[in-house]
C-alpha positions in Angstrom: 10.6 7.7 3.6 8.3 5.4 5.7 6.9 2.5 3.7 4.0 0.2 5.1 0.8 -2.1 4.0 -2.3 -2.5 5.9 -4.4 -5.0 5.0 -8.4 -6.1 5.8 -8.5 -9.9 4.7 -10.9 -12.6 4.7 -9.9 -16.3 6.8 -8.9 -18.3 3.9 -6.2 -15.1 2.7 -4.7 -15.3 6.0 -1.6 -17.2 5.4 -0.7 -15.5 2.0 -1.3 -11.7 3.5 1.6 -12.5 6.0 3.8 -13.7 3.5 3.1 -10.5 1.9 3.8 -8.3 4.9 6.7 -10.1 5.5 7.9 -8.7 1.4 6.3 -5.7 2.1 8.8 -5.6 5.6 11.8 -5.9 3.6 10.7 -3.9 0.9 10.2 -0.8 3.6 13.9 -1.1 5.0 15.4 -1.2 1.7 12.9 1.9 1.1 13.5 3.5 4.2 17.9 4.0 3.0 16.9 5.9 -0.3 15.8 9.7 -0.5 13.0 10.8 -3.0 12.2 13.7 -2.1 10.6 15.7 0.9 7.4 15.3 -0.9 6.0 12.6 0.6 7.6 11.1 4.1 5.0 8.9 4.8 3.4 6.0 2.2 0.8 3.8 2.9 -1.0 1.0 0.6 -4.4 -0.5 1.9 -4.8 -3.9 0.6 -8.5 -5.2 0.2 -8.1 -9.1 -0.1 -12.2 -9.8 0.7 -14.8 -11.4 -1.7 -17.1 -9.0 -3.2 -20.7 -10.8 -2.0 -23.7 -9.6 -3.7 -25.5 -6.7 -2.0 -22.4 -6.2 0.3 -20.0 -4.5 -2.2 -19.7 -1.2 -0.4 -18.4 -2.8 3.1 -15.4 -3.0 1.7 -14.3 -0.7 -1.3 -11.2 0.6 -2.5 -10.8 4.1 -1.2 -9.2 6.6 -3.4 -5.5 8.8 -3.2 -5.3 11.1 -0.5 -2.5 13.0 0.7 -2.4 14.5 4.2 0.0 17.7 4.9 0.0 16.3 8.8 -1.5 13.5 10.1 -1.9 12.7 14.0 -1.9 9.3 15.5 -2.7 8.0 18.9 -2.6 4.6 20.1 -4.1 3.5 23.2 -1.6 4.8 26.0 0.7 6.6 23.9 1.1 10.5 23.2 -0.2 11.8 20.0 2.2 11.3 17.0 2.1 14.2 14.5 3.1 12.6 11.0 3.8 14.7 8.1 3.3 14.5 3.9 1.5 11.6 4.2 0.4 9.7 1.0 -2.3 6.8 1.2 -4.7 4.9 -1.3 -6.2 1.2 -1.4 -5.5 -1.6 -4.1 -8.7 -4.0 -3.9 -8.7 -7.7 -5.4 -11.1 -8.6 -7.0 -12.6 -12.1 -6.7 -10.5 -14.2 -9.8 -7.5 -11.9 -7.9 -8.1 -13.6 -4.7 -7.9 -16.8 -6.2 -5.0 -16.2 -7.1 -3.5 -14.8 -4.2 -4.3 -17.8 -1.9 -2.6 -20.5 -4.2 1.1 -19.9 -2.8 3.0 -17.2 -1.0 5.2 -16.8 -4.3 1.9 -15.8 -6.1 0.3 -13.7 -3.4 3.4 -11.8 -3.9 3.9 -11.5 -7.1 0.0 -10.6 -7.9 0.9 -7.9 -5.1 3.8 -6.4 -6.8 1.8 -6.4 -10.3 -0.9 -4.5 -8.7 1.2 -2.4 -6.6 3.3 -1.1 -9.6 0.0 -0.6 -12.0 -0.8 1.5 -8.6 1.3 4.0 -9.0 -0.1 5.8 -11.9 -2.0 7.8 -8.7 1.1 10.0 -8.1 1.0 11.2 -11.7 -2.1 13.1 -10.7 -1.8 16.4 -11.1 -1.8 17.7 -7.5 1.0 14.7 -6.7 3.5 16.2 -9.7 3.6 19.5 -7.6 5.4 17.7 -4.8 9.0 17.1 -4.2 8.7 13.0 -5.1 11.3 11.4 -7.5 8.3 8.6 -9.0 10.5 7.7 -10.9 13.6 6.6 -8.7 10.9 5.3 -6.4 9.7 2.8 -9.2 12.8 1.6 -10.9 13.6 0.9 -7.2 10.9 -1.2 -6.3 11.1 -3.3 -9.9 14.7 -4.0 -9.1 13.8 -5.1 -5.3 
């Protein structure tokens, strides 16, 4: 299974988010050896690390669980990439969050693994239980990472 953040941060996060993508890096190759399942091939995590401001709340909210059968991708000057079982939803920070996030690198990633494990309460939805995804093996893996 492919494993990968993408993240839309504000200046003063800056620092912290790459020492999270740097976890999240190593997190994905360990990921990428194990098998759970033909269920889901591709998981992603959007990361919201922005102030809420008053009035601009909706620029930036948490999108929901969704779960593409095939997903196509191009990047500029490439050939379309078909990707298939694709499983994607946001984890947004709040503001107290974020302030704790930008103290140290050890705490950006630890607030992120918190919040990432809470996260995955989404696959016990109903339409995720139908598909071929050991949740289980998945999260005692990432707790022992």
């Amino acid at each position: 299974m492919e494993f990968g953040i993408g993240m839309e941060i504000e200046k003063e996060a800056i620092e912290r988010c790459s020492d999270v993508q740097a976890f999240v890096d190593r997190l994905a190759e360990f990921i990428r050896t194990r098998d759970y399942g033909s269920g889901i091939e591709h998981f992603t995590i959007g990361m919201v690390v922005i102030r809420s401001k008053p009035g601009y709340e909706n620029w930036f909210k948490q999108r929901g669980p969704r779960f593409r059968k095939i997903q196509k991708l191009q990047m500029p000057g490439q050939a379309i990439v078909e990707l298939h079982n694709c499983y994607s939803y946001d984890i947004k920070l709040s503001n107290k969050d974020i302030d704790k996030f930008i103290v140290s690198g050890e705490s950006a990633i630890r607030l992120f693994c918190q919040r990432f494990l809470s996260s995955l309460s989404n696959f016990e939805s109903p339409s995720m239980k139908k598909r071929d995804f050991d949740l289980g093996a998945f999260r005692e893996d990432v707790q022992s990472f």
